[in-house]
N, C-alpha and C positions, 0 to 999 in steps of 0.2 A: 211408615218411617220416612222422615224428609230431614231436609238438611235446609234451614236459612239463613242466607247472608243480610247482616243489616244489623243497624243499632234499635231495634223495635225492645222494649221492656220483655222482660218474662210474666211483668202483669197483663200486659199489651196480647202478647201472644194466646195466655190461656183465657182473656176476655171473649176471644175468637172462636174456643173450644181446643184449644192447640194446647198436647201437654209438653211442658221443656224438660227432659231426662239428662242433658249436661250442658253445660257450655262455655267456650271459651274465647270473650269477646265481641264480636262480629258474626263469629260461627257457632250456629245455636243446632243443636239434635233437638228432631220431636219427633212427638206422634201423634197421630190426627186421624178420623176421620176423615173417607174421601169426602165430605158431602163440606169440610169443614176449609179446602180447599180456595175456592173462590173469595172468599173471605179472605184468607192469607194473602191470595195475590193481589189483591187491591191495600191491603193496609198501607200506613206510611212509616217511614222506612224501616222498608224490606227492601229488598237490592235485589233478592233472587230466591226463590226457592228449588231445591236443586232433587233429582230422586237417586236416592243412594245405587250404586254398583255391585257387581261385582270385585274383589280383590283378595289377592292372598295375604295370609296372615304372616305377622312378624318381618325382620329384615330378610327376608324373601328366603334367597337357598343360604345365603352365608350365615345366617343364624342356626340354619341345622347343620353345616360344617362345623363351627364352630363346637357346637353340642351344647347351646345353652336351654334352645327351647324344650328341653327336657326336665329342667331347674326352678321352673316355676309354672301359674296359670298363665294360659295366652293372653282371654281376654281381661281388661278392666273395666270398672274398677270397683275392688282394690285388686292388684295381684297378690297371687301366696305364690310364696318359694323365694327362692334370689333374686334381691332387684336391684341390691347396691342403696338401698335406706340407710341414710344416715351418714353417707361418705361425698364430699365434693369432689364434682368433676369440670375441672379448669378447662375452658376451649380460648385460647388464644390463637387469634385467627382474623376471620374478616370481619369478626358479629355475628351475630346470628339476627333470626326474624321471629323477636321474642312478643310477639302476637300470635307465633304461630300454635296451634292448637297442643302441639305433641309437647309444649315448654311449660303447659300449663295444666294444672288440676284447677276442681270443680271451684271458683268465684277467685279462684288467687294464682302466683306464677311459681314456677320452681326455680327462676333466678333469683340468687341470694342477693349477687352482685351483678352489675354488666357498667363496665369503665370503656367507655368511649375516647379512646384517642388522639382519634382526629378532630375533636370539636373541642373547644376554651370557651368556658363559661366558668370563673377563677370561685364562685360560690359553689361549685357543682361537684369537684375536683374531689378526687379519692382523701384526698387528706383534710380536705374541709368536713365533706362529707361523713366520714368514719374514721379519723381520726386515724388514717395510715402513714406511715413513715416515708417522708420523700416524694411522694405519690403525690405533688400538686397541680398537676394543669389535667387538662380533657374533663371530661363530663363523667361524671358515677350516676348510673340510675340506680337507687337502690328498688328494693321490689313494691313500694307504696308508689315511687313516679311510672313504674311500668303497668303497674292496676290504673294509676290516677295521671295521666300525664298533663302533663301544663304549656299552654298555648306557647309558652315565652322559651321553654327547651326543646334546644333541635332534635325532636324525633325521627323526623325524617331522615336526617344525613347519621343517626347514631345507627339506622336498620343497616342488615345487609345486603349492600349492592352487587355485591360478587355473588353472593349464596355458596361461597365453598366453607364456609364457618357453618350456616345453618346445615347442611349438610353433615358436615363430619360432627356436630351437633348431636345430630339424628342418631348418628351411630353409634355413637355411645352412650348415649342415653332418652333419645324420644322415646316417647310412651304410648304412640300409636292413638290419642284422645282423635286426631281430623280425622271425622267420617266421610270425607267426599271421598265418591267411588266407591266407598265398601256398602256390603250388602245384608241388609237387616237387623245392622246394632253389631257384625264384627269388626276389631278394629283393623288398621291397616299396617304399617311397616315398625312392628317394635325394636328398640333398640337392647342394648348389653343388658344395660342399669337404669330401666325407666321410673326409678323413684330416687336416684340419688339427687341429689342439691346439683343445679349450674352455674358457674360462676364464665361470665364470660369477658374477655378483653379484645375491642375492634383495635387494631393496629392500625396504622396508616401501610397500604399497599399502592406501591407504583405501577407505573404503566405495564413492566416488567414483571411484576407478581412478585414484587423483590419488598420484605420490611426489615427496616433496619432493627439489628440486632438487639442495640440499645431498645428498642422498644419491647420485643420480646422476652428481655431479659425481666425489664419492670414488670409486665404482664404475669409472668411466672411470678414472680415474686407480690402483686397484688393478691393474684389467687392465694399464694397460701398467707401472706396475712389475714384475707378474711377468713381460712378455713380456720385458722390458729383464732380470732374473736368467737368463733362460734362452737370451739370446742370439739373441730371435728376433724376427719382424715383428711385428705385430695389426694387427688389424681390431675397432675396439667398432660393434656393431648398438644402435642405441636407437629399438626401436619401442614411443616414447614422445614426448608433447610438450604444449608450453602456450602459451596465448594469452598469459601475463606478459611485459610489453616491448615494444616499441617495433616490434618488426616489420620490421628493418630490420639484422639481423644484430651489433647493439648491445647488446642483453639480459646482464645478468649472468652467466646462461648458456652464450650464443654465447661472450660473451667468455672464459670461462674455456677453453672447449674450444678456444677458437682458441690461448691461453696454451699450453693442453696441448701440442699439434700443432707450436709452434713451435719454435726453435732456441733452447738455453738453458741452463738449470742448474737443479741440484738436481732437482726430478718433472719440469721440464720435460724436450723432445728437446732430445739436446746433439748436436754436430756428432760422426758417424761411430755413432750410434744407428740402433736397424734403425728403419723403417717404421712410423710412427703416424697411423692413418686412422680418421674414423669416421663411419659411416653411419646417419642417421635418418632415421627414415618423415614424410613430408610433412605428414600430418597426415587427417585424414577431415571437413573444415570444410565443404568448399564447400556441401552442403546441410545443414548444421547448422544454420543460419539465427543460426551466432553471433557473425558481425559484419555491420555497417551501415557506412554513410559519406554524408557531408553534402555535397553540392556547390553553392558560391553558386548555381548558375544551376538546380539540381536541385530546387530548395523549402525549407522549412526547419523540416521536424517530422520525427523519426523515432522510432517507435513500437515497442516491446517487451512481451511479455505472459509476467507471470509467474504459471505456471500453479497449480493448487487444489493446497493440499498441510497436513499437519499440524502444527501449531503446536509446539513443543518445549521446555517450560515449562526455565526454568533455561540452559539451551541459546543460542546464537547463530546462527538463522535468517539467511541473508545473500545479497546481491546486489554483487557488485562489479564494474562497468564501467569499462573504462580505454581514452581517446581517444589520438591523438596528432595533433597538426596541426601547420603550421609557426611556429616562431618567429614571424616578421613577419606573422603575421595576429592578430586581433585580433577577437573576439565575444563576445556576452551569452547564456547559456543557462538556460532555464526549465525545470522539473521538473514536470510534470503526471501526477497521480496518478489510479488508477481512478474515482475519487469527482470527477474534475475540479479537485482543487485546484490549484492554481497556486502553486510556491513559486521566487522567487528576486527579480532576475536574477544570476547571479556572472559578474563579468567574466573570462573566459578569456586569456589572453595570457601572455608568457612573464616577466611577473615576478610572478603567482602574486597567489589571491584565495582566497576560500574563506567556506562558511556550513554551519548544521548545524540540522536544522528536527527537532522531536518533533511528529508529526501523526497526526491519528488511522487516516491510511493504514501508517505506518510511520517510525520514523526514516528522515530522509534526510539526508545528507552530500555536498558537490560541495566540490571543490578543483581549482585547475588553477595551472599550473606549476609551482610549485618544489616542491609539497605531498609529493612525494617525495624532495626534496633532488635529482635527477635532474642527473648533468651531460650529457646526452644533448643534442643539436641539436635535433629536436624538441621541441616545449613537450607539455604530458603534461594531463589531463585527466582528473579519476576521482570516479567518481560510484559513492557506497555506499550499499546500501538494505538496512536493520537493522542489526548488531554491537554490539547493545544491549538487553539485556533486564530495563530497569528498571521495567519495566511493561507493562501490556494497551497493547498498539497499535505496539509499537515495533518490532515484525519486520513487513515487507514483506507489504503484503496482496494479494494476488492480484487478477487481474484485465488489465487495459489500459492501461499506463505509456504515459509520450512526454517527449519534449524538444523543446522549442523553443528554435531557435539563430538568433539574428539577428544579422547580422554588421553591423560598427562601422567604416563608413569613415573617413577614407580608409584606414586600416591593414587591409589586406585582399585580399593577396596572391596566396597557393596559394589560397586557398576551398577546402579541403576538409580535412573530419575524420572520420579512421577509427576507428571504436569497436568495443571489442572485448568478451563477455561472458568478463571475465579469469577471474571463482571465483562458486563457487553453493554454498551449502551449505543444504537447507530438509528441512525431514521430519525426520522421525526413523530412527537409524539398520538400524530393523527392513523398510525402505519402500525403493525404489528412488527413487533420485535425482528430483525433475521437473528439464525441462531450462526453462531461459527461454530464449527466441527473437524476434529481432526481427522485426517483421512486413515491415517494407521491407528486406529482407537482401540482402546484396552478398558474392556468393560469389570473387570476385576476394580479390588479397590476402591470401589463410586461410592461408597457409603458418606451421606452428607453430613457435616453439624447442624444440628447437637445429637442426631443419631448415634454421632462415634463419642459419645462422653461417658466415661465410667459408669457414671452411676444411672444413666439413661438408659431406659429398655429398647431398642432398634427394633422395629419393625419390616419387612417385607411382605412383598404382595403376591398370592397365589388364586388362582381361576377358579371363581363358581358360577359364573353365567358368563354367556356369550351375546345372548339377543334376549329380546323382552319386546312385550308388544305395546303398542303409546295409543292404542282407540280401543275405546269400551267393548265393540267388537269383539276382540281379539285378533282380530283380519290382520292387520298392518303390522309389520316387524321391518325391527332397528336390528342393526350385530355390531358390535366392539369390534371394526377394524383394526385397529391401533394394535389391540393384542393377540398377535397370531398361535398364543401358547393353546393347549386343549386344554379341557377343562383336569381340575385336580394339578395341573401342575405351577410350574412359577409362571409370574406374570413376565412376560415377556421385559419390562422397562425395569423390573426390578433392581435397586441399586445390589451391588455383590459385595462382598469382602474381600478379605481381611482388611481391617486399619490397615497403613501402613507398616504400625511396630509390629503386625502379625496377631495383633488379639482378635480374638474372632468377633464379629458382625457381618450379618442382622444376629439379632438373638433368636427369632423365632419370627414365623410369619402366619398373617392373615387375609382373609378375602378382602381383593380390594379391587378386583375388573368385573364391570358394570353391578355399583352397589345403588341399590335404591335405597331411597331416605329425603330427608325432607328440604323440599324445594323453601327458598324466600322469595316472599310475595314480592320486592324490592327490585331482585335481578331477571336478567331476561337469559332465557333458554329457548334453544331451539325446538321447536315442537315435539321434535321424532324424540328428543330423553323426556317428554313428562310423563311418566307412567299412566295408562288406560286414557289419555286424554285428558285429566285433570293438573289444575296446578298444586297439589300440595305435597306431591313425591319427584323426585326426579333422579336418572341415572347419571352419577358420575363413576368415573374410577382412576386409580393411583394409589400409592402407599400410602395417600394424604388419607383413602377410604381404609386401608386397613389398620392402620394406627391406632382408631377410635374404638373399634372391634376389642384391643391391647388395652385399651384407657379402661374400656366399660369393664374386662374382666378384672382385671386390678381394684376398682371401685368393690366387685362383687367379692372379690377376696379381701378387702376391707373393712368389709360389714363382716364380714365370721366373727362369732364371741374372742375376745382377744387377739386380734390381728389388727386393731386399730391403729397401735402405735409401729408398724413392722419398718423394719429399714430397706432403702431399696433393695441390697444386693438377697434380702429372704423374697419381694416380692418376685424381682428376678427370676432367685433360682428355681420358686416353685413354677413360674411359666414352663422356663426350660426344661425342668426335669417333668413334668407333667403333657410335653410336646408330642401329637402324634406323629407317626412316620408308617410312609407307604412307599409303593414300587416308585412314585416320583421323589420324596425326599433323598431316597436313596443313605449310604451309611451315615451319620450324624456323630458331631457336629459336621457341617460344612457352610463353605464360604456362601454357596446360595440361600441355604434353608437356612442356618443358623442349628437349634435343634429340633426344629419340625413343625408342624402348623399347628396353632392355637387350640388346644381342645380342655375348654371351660371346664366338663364335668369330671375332668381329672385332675384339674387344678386345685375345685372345691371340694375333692373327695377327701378324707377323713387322712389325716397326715398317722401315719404308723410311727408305734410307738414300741418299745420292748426292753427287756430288763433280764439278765438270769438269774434263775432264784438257786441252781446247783449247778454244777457246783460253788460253796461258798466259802469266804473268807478265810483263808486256813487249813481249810477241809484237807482230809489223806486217803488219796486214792489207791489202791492197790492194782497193780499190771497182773492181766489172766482171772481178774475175777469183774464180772457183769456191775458196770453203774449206770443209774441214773442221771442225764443231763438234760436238765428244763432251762423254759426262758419262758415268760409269760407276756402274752399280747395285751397291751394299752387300746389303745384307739387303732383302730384299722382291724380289716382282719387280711390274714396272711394266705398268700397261695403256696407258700411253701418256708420252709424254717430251716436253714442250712447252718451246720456246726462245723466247728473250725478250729484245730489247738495252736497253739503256740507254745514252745518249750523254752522261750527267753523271760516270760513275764512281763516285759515292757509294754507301755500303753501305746507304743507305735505296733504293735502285733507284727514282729519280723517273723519273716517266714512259717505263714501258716500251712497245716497242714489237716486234710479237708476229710473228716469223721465220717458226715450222715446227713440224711435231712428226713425234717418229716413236714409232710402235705394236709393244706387242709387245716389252718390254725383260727378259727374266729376270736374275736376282741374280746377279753378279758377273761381269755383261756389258757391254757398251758399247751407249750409245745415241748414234749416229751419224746427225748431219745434213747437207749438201752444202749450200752456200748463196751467192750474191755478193752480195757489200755495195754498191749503190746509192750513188751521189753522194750520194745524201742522208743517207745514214748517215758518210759521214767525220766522226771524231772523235777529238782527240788522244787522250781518258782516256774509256776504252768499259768496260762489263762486259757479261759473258752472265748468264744466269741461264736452268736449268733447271728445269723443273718437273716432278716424277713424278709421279704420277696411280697408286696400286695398284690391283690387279685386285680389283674391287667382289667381297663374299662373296654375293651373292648380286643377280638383278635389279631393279632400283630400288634397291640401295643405293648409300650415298654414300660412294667409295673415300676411301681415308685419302692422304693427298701429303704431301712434301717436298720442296722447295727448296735450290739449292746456286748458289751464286756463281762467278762466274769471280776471279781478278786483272785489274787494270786492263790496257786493251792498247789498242793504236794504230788507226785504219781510216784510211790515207791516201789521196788521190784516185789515178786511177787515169793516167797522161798519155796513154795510147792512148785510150780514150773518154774522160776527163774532158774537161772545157769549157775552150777556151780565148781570150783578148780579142785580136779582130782589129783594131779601131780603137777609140779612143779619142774621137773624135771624137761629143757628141751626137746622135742621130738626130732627124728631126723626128715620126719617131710611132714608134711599138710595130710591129714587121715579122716574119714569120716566112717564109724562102726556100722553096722548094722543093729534099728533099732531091737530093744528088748523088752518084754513080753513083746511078738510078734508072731503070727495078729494078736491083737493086745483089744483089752476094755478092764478099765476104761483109761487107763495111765499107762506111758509106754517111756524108757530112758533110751536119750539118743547119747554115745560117746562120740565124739571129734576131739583131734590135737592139731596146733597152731603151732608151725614152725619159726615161723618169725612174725615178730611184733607189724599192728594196724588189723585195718577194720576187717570186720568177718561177720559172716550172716549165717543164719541155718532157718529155711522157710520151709512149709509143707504147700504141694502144690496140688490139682489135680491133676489126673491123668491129659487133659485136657489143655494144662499149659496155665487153669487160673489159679490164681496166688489165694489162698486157705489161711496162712497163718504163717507170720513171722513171729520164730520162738524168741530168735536173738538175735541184734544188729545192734553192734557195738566195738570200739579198738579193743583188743586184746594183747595180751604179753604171753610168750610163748608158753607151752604148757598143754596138760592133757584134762580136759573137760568135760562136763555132763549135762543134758538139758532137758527138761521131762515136757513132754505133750499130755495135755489133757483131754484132748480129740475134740476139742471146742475148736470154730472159726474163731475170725476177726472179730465178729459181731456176741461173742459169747456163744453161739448157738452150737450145738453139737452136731456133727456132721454124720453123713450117711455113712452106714455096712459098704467097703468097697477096699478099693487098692490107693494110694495115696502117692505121691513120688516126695522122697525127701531129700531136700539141695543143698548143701553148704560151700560157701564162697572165703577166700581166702587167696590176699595175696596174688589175684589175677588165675587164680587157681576155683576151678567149679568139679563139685564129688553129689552123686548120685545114687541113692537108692530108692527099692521099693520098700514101701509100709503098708501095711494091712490093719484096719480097722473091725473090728465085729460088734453088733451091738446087740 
């Protein structure tokens, strides 16, 4: 087994004696004869022949976290089981490096589309090209130019230079085809859904790693037009995001994509449209140290330090922070600069203030309210330091910022305001960014757009590897300083929740510190992340890598028969409620985990199903005599079947009360309970209601249930035990008889008198204190009474030879005797 690099023919090759068993491009698998060797390495071009590795299988441990590599075959190809066939998956991002091996099957690529947006070629252009809507500038490769490319289109600058696209690429759906490093025909690092479709969009990214939204927005929206010409699902991955907005799933961003997702016309989903989902990464905030928050009772300075950095003559050096607090609150905020000046106060509130200071610290600018035209609920708040370079002194001078915020009774509400470090631009572009950070930092809250948009699934990031070794060796190891979290638990950066308005996010998280996946040939890396020495894996991590994880399962729940068309909030809820949870996630939901980390083969397990078949429509039960109540399992099978009455009838089931259950119910069996209806359960208009319970995937997980209603039906009293009025006559106290036959078989009459009118019980108990049988619990009108036991339980079953204690309540008043049973 060899691996060659080079544009040599596959006739070329087996002229040699060389047989080609797949290839993709440049990179050709053989097999050969050693003796056949020598020959190879002299042909022309061949660039290298390389001799395969060692390497582990699939996306390394985060694919067995996940539990997908369970779901299908490892190696290909082809794979069986779940692969996400048939469903597109959108990476908007940097591009990818769609040469590379893992993008393509045997003579042809698995990008449908790839829209290049930093490059203008007005022939090339998504809307020339395939006829999309709006979509006219950058370059479209459709998948004949990436088989066949043309001298005259820029290849080059459309690959990715970054490689964090080809990467989160990887992870959600490379197909592990590049043989370098692996060892004797296995493949190397599979992703979610290495058969679904790719549809890629390169965005223009800044110095900053910052793309304008606008362009994002297109991207999302190319993707699903082509998925929408081709007839099929998507999934867009956006591991990408920004502090701009309100925090609260409001954002001109959130909202667009929520636009996109929904039911509609023209780009929007229209009814009978496949499947529009899209999945971004939570964000990497929580110790960024780049939001803060004010709370009346918490003090009222908070402090930010913008760190040394080079001046950029001509240029717009800049600091922009943006608040948001409630409407009805109302406060005065000061600007204190390194040097101790002091500039304001501007009054904050929602009908809007504003001032603009030239100091020899820096231009400063504060506006609050409307100063955005904002129609958002919350009032807005934005504080800008430099965007002005009329002179020495007006970019932001480094050092030890702060605000002082004194709040303005009585209007003074919510007390609290969250501020966020929105854009940073300082240095020059030959320099790496400094970052500003506040020094009282509040890692709650960090969840970025479009992560917080309704209809967007938020991901977070949690630990499956630390170190990983980069030389074929094994000898050499790298370790993820960055995240000091252990493994199993959150990643240390991971953004937290809630929105602002308190809705919960992330929704659920996945591995994303040190994920391997696929390197582009395009960008440069540091040696110590390329896995075993080669270049066609390499380690990154962030929520950018767990996001893709979220993509590829989506895709895989896509492709189930019927789940084509699904809307997000079902794609959604099945992540969430399918979410595992351990000693790290701790009770769920919560604002770190969302509801618990990713776990695929619960997601795609068989959705439960159930129905009762008794009682039915109308049916009349009789109290004190043994029924049957069934419900019968659809899909899924059940680990337990719990029954439930309600005696109002209404299909909100108010106040149920909780029968029996029975264990143990497989799919398209009956789960059968035996039960007697108790005096106290008489009820003209009754319902059942069953509850399934699935068989948990695993221990400590939280099974998936559903619920099935009865039709309304009758529970009449019973005239052999029920209660009957002996006299009429008031008594002068509360009496309970001794019963008779005693010991009695197998029918014994209890008499009691009710003094005064409300509720009264008469239960049989054991000696022992447990409750046997309630004969009667009901209001009464005064009078003297009779009620027959038929030495049956609750359950219908007849009870043992013994001593029994019998209770009757009345009135705050409790009477006592003993009963004997013989049988």
């Amino acid at each position: 087994n060899a691996i060659v690099k080079g544009n040599i023919s596959n006739e070329a090759l087996e002229a040699r004696g060389v047989d080609v068993t797949s290839r993709a491009g440049p990179h050709i698998v053989v097999r050969c004869l050693q003796d056949s060797l020598p020959a190879l390495f002299d042909a022309p071009d061949v660039d290298a022949v390389l001799a395969p590795g060692l390497c582990q299988l699939l996306l390394d441990s985060s694919v067995v976290d996940i539990r997908v590599s369970g779901l299908r075959t490892l190696t290909p190809p082809p794979f069986k089981g779940k692969t996400g066939k048939g469903v597109v998956v959108g990476i908007v991002d940097t591009g990818v490096d769609f040469d590379h091996p893992d993008f393509r099957t045997t003579g042809s690529t698995r990008i449908v589309g790839y829209w290049d947006q930093t490059s203008e070629y007005p022939a090339k252009s998504p809307h020339t090209q395939s006829s999309l809507i709006g979509l006219d500038y950058g370059v479209e490769w459709t998948p004949s130019d990436i088989l066949n490319p043309s001298p005259s289109y820029p290849w080059p600058q459309s690959n990715d230079l970054d490689g964090h696209g080809t990467h989160v690429a990887g992870i959600a759906a490379g197909n592990g085809r590049s043989q370098l490093g692996c060892f004797d025909g296995n493949v190397g690092y599979v992703g979610v859904a290495p058969e679904a479709d790719l549809c890629v969009v390169k965005v223009p990214i800044s110095r900053r790693n910052l793309a304008l939204e606008t362009a994002i927005e297109d991207g999302v929206n190319y993707v699903f037009q082509k998925a929408r010409a081709l007839h099929k699902p998507a999934v867009v991955n956006l591991s990408l995001g920004t502090n701009r907005g309100a925090h609260d799933g409001t954002s001109p961003l959130d909202f667009y994509l929520n636009y996109l997702t929904e039911p509609g016309i023209d780009i929007q989903r229209a009814p009978g449209d496949s499947a529009r989902i899209i999945v971004a990464a939570a964000g990497n905030d929580a110790y960024s140290r780049r939001h803060a928050s004010f709370d009346k009772v918490a003090g009222t300075r908070l402090e930010f330090e913008v760190p040394n950095y080079t001046q950029r003559p001509g240029a717009v050096d800049h600091v922009d922070l943006q608040g948001w607090f409630s409407a009805s609150d109302s406060f005065e905020v000061w600007v204190v600069t390194p040097y101790d000046l002091r500039y304001g106060p501007v009054h904050c509130s929602r009908g809007g203030s504003g001032a603009t200071w030239t100091t020899p610290n820096g231009e400063i600018s504060v506006c609050s309210g409307s100063c955005t035209q904002s129609s958002l609920i919350p009032a807005e708040l934005l504080i800008s330091l430099g965007h002005s370079d009329q002179g020495v002194g007006t970019t932001p001078a480094p050092g030890p910022w702060a605000l002082e915020i004194t709040p303005l009774p009585p209007i003074f509400v919510s007390g609290r305001l969250d501020i966020y470090v929105m854009e940073q631009d300082l240095g020059p572009t030959t320099e790496s960014v400094p970052t500003v950070t506040w020094t009282n930092a509040d890692s709650s809250r960090t969840v970025l757009s479009p992560a917080s948009a309704d209809s967007v699934i938020a991901v977070g990031a949690h630990t499956t590897k630390k170190c990983w070794y980069y030389d074929l060796s094994n000898t050499n190891q790298q370790c993820d300083s960055a995240n000091p979290s252990v493994i199993g638990d959150i990643a240390a950066y991971s953004s937290r929740g809630p929105r602002l308005d308190g809705v919960l996010k992330p929704d659920l998280t996945a591995p994303g510190a040190a994920i391997v996946a696929c390197a582009s040939q395009s960008a440069t890396y540091d040696p110590r992340y390329l896995v075993h020495g080669n270049n066609e894996y390499v380690v990154q991590g962030g929520t950018s890598e767990a996001a893709p994880h979220v993509a590829g399962a989506a895709a895989l729940l896509l492709a189930e028969p019927g789940l084509g068309g699904t809307w997000p909030s079902i794609v959604k809820g099945r992540l969430r409620g399918s979410a595992r949870h351990d000693a790290f996630t701790g009770g769920f939901p919560n604002p770190r985990w969302g509801y618990g980390k990713l776990d695929i083969a619960a997601t795609l397990a068989p959705v439960l199903s159930a129905r009762v078949l008794k009682p039915s429509k109308g049916e009349s039960d009789t109290t004190g005599r043994v029924v049957s109540l069934k419900a019968i399992m659809g899909t899924g099978s059940a680990d337990s079947v719990v029954f439930h009455l309600s005696k109002t009838g209404c299909p909100e089931f108010a106040s149920p009360i909780r029968l029996g259950v029975t264990r143990g119910v497989a799919a398209n069996s009956t789960a059968e309970f035996t039960y007697i209806f108790p005096e106290s359960l008489a009820a003209s208009q009754a319902r059942l209601r069953a509850t399934a319970y699935g068989v948990p995937a695993f221990v400590g997980a939280t099974p998936s249930t559903v619920q099935a209603l009865s039709d309304t039906f009758q529970i009449v009293r019973n005239t052999v035990t029920g209660v009957s009025l002996e006299n009429v006559a008031v008594p002068a106290r509360f009496t309970l008889g001794q019963n008779t036959p005693n010991p009695f078989n197998p029918v014994t009459s209890i008499q009691f008198e009710i003094a005064k009118p409300g509720p009264a019980a008469v239960r049989i108990f054991s000696v022992n204190g447990r409750l046997v049988r309630v004969l009667v619990e009901r209001p009464f009108t005064p009078g003297q009474y009779r009620v027959r036991w038929d030495g049956r339980d609750e359950r219908g079953r007849p009870v043992a030879s013994g001593v029994y204690v019998l209770e009757a309540t009345s009135g705050g008043e409790r009477l006592v005797r003993k009963i004997t049973a013989l049988k």
